[in-house]
Each structure stands twice: as structure tokens, then as C-alpha cells.
C-alpha positions as CSV (number, residue, x, y, z in Angstrom):
1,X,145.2,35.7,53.9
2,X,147.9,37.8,53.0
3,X,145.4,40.1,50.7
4,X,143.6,40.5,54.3
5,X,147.0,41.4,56.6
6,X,147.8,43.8,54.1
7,X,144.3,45.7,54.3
8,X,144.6,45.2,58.0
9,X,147.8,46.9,57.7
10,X,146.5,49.8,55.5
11,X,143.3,50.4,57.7
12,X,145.7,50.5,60.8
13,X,147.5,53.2,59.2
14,X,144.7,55.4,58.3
15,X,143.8,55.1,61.7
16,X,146.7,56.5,63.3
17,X,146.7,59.4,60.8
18,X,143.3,60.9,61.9
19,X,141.6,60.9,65.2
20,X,138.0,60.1,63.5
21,X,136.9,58.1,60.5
22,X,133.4,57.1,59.4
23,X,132.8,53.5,58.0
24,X,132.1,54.7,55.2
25,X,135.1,56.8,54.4
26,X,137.2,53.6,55.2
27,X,135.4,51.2,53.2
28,X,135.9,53.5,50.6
29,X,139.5,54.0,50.8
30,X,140.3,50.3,51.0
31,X,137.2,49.5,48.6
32,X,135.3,46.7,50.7
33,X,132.2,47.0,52.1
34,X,131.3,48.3,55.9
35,X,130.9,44.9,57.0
36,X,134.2,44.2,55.6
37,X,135.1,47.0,57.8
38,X,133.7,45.8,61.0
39,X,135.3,42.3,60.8
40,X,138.6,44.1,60.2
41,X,137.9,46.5,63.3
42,X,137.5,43.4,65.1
43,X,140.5,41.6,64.1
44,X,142.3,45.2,65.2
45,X,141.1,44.6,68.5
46,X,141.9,40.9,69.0
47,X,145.5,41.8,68.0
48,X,145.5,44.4,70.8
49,X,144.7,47.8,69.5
50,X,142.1,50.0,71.2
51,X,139.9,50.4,68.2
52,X,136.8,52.5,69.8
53,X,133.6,52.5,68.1
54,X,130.3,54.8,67.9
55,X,127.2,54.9,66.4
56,X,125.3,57.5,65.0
57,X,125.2,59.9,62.1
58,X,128.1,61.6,63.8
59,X,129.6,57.9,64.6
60,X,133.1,56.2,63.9
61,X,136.5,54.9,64.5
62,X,139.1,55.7,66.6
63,X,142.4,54.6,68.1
64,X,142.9,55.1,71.2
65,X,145.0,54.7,74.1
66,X,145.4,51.0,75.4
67,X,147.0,49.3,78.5
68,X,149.9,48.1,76.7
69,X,152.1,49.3,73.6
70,X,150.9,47.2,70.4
71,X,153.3,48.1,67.1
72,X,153.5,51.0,65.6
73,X,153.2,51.6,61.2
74,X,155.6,54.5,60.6
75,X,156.4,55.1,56.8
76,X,160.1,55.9,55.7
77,X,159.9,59.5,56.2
78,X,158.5,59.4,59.6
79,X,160.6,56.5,60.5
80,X,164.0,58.3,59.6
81,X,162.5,61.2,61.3
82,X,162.0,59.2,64.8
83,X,165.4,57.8,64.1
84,X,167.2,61.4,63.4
85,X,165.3,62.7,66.6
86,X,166.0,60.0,69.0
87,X,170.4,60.3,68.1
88,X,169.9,63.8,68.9
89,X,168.1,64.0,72.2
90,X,170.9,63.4,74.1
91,X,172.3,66.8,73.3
92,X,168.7,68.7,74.1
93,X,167.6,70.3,77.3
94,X,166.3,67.9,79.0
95,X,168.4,65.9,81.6
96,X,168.8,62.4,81.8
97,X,167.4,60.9,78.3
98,X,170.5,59.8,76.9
99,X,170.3,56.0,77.9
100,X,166.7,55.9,77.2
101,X,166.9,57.3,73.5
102,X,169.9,55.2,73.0
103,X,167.7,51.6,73.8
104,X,164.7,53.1,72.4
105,X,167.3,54.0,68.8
106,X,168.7,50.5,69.5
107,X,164.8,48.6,69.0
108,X,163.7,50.8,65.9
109,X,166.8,49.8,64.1
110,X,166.6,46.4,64.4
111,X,163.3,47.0,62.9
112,X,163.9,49.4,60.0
113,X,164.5,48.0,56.4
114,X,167.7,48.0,55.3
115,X,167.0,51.0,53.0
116,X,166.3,53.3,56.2
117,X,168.9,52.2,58.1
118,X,171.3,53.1,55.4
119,X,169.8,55.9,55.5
120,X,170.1,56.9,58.9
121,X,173.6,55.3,59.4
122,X,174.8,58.2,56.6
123,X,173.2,61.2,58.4
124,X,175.0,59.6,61.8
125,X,178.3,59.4,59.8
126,X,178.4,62.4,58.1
127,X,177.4,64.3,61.0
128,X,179.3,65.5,64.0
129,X,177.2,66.6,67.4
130,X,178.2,69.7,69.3
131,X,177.7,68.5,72.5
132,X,179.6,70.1,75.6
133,X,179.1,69.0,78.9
134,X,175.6,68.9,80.5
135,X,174.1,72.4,80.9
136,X,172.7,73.6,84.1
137,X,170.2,74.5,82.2
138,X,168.9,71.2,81.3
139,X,166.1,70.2,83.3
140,X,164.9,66.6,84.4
141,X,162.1,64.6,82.3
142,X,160.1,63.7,85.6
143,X,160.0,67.6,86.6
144,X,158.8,68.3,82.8
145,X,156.2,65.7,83.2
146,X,154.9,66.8,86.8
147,X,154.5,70.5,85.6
148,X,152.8,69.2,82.3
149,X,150.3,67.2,84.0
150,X,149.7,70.4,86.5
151,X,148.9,72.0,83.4
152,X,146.8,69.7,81.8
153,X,144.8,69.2,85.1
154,X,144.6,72.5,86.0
155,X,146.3,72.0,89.6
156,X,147.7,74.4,91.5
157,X,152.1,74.1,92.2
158,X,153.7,74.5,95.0
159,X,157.5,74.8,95.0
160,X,160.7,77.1,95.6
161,X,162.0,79.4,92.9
162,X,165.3,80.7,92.6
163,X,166.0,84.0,91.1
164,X,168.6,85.5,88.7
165,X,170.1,87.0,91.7
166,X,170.4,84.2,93.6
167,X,167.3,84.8,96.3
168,X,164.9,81.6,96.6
169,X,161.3,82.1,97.7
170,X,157.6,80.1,97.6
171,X,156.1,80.3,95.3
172,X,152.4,79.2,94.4
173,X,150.9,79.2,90.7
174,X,148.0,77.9,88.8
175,X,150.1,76.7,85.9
176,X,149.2,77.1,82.3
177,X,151.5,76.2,79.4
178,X,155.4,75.0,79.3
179,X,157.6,76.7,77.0
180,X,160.4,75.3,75.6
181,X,163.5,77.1,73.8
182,X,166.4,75.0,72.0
183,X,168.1,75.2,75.5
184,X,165.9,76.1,77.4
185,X,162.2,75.5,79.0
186,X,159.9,78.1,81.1
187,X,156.8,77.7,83.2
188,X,153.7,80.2,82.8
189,X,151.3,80.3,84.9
190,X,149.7,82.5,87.7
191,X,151.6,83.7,90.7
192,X,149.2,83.9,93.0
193,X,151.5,85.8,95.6
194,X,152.0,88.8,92.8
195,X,148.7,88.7,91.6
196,X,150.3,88.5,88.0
197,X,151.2,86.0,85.1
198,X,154.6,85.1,85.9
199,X,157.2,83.7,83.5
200,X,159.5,80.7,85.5
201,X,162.7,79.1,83.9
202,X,161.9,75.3,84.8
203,X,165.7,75.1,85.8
204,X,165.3,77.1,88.7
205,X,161.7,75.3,90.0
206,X,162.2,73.0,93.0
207,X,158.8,71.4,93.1
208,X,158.0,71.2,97.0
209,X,154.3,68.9,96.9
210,X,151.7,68.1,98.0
211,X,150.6,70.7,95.9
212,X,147.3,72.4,95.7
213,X,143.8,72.1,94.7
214,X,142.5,72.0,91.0
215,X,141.3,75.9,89.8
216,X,139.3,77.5,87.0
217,X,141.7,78.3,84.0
218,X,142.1,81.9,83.8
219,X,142.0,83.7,80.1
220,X,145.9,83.5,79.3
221,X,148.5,86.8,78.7
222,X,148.6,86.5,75.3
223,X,147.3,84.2,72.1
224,X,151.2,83.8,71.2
225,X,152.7,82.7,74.3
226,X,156.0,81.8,73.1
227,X,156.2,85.5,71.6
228,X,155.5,86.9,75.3
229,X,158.0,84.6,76.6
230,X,160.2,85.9,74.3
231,X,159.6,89.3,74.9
232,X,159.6,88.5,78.8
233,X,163.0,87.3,78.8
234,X,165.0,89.5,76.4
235,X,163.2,92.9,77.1
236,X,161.2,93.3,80.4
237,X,163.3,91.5,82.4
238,X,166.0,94.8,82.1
239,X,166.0,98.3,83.7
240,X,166.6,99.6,80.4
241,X,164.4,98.6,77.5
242,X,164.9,100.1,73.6
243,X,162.9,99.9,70.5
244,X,165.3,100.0,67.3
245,X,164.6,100.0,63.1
246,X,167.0,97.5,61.5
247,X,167.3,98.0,58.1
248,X,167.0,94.1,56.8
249,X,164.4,92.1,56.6
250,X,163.5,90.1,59.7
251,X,164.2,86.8,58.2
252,X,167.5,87.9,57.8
253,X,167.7,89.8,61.5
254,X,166.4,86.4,62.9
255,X,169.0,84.3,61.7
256,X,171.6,86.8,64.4
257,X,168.8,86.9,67.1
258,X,167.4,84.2,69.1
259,X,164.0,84.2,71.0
260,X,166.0,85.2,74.3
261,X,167.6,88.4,72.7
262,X,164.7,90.2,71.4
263,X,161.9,90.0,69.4
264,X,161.2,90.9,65.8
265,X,158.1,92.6,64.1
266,X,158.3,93.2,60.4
267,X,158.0,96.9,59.0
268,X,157.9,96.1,55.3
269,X,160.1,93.8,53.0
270,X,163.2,95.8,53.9
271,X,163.1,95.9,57.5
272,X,161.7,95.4,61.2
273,X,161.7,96.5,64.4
274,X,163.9,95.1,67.3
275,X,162.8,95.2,70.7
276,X,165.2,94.8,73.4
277,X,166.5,95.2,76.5
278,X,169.8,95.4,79.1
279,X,171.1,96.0,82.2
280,X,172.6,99.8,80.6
281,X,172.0,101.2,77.6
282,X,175.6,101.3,76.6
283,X,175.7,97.2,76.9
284,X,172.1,97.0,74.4
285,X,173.9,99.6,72.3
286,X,177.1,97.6,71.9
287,X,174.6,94.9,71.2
288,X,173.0,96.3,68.2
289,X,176.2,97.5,67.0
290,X,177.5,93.9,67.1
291,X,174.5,92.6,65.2
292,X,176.2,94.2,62.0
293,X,173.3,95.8,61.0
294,X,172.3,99.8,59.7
295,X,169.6,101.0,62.3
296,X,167.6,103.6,63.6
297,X,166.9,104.4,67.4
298,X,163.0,104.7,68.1
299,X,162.7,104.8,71.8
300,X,164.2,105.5,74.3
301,X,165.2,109.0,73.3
302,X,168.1,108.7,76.1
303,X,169.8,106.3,73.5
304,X,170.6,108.5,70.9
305,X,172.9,110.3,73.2
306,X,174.6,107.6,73.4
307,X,174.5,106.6,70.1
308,X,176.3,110.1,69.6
309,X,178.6,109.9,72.1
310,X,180.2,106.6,70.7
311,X,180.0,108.4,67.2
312,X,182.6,111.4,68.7
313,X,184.3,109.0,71.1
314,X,185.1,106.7,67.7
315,X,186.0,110.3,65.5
316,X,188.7,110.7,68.0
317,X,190.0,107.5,68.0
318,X,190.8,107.5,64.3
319,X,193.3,110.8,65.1
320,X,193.9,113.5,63.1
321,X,193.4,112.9,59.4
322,X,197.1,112.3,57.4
323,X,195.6,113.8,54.0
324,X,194.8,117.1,56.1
């Protein structure tokens, strides 16, 4: 008996690693035979799991979703992982999760062997959150899950969206994919009023159903959608938008610049381009300047004036030279 609840063990395991196995490949890897297998599938299923089945040369296993929550086989890393993850979501951007993560941290402790929970009681110790209040950028969980299943369904949204300025209008979009930042999350999607993919910071949606009928997906902006986010909201957002050589490679630029200041390309192994943008070009120069980094102006060419006006501006502000 116990030589069987450990290979039922070990075959639920494989199962939730990969969405498809053969009977063959299982019986292999737990070295029974496919009938073995089969009894084992069915045991799976009395205990509650949704093992499905198909036959066929192209036939299998697979775990699927069932009408209630059976047990879950995490191993130590992925269990520590769960554990780290659900201490921190408190401090994330969505709203609301903090009592939730807490009970669901409170059950998977009880659970874990001591070894993990030493562990994990360390990394809690030795570690101190920075956590201010909530941000009003933090959006709820139910509007996350509304806009995802929009997506997923391919049904049109309906809602008000408020601007940067502070100017609300209707808005209605075929949704495509949800971006997420480390404080933030944006909606893309097609704005049917502007004829145009539109970028939406989920913070600002006020979801205003019933909303509209189901469309045909359109072919999205870009394959990289978090990269056009990125360069959405640091660069064509601005009046005033500059290209710029940094001479230091881009792991080293990205550790100073986040997604929402600009975006990085790599030149060669000793630098990369910056593209940016501002409301003047004296702010995006002061910006640059601040990064602490030698660079180049590329475009626009109106920068370089000012790039030489701050040079004589800072000549005269040293004074007249003591040794002269």
C-alpha cells in the first residue's frame, strides 16, 4: 500500500508538470506497466482529480480543471517560492490582496515541513518590506480579472477613461493583452473611437457594463508588447522626443532606467541607445545628465543647442580661473 501512494504521488506530480503525457512515457518513468497506469489514473480520479483521458496514436493524460480544489504536490523550491510570493503581495499593485495572501500564507504553512518553514521564517526575518501607504496606482483584483476575461474572450469594453490631464471620456475597445509593470498595469487594446491601438493605465479605467459584443482579434502593434508599452509611456506620450548614445552597456543603463523612462537597444558591448522623451527638452536633458552617464545626442538636432548652452551657462558659473 504505501509502495502504491507513493507512485500515486509521483504520477500526480508528473502530471502537473506537463500538460500531455502518453501511457507509455508514464509507465516508463515509474517502471510499471500501462495497465498499472490505468488503475493508477483511476484511483486519481476517485480521489478527486480531473485526470482526462484520450485515445489514439496522438492519445494521453491530462490534468485538468475540476469543480473543486484537490491538493496540490509543490517540491521545496516551488513551495518556498509560493511562500516568498504570497508575504510580498501585499506590497504589489494590485489593491485589496493583503487579507487574502495572508490566509492563503497562513494554510501553506501549516503544511510545509519544518525544513521550509525555517526556511521561509529566515527570509521573513532577515528581510524588511518597503511598503508606504497604498498607491493610487494600485488597481483592484476584480477590475484585473474583468479586463482579463475581456481579453481572453475577445469582448468588447465599455468604460470611462481618465486622462493625465484630468479630462474623462467613453471609451470603447476590443481589448487585447494586460500589461503589468512593478507598479503599475496597462490595458491594450483597440480604441475604436480613434481608430488606433491605444495604450490605457488600468488605474484610470472605470469599467461602465454591459459591455459589447464578442469581435475578430485584430493582428496586434507589435510582437513585444511590453517593449511598445514601454516605449508608449516614456517617449510618445511627450511633445519632445530624443534619441541619445550612452556609452555603457545596456545592462548597466538598465539598472538606472525603468520600463517607464525609456527604452534601451544595444549598439555593441560598450553601449546602446536611449530613447526618450519630455514635456521640454531641457527637462529630458537634465534627465540624461542625471543618469551619470558619457553620451552622445542622435536626434533631435535642436538638443545639441541645448546641450551647448548648458556647457557655456556651466563655464560661467565656475568664474574666472585663479591660476590665470
Amino acid at each position: 500500500m504505501l509502495e502504491t501512494s507513493a507512485r500515486l504521488l509521483r504520477l500526480l506530480s508528473l502530471l502537473q508538470t506537463h500538460r500531455d503525457w502518453s501511457g507509455r512515457d508514464l509507465a516508463e518513468r515509474l517502471g510499471v506497466s500501462p495497465r498499472t497506469v490505468r488503475r493508477d489514473m483511476e484511483r486519481l480520479r476517485e480521489l478527486g482529480y480531473p485526470v482526462h483521458s484520450t485515445s489514439g496514436t496522438a492519445g494521453g493524460y491530462q490534468l485538468g480543471a475540476g469543480a473543486r480544489l484537490p491538493p496540490l504536490l509543490l517540491d521545496d523550491e516551488e513551495a518556498v517560492a509560493v511562500a516568498v510570493g504570497l508575504r510580498g503581495a501585499a506590497g504589489g499593485a494590485i489593491a485589496g490582496i493583503g487579507d487574502s495572501s495572508a490566509r492563503a500564507l497562513a494554510k501553506l504553512e501549516q503544511v510545509l515541513p519544518h525544513r521550509l518553514r525555517h526556511r521561509v521564517g529566515a527570509l521573513t526575518e532577515a528581510t524588511v518590506p518597503m511598503v508606504g501607504p497604498r498607491r493610487e496606482t494600485a488597481v483592484g483584483p476584480e477590475v484585473l480579472t474583468e479586463l482579463a476575461h475581456a481579453c481572453r474572450d475577445n469582448q468588447q469594453l465599455r468604460f470611462r477613461y481618465e486622462t493625465h490631464q484630468g479630462s474623462s471620456s467613453g471609451r470603447t475597445v476590443e481589448p487585447h493583452r494586460l500589461v503589468t509593470t512593478h507598479h503599475r498595469w496597462y490595458l491594450v487594446g483597440w480604441d475604436l473611437g480613434r481608430d488606433d491601438w491605444r495604450t490605457f493605465r488600468v488605474d484610470r479605467i472605470v469599467l461602465t457594463p454591459p459591455h459589447g459584443p464578442r469581435f475578430t482579434p485584430r493582428t496586434p502593434p507589435a510582437e513585444d508588447l511590453a517593449a511598445w508599452v514601454s516605449q508608449g509611456v516614456s517617449t510618445r506620450v511627450y511633445p519632445e522626443q530624443v534619441t541619445v548614445l550612452l556609452r555603457v552597456p545596456m545592462e548597466r543603463a538598465a539598472e538606472s532606467i525603468s520600463m517607464s523612462a525609456g527604452t534601451l537597444e544595444p549598439v555593441d558591448g560598450h553601449s546602446c541607445l536611449l530613447r526618450t522623451g519630455g514635456h521640454s527638452l531641457q527637462a529630458v536633458l537634465v534627465h540624461v545628465l542625471m543618469l551619470g552617464h558619457d553620451f552622445e545626442v542622435r536626434e533631435p538636432a535642436a538638443l545639441r543647442d541645448h546641450v551647448a548652452g548648458l556647457r557655456d551657462r556651466l563655464d560661467r558659473a565656475l568664474g574666472p580661473n585663479p591660476a590665470l
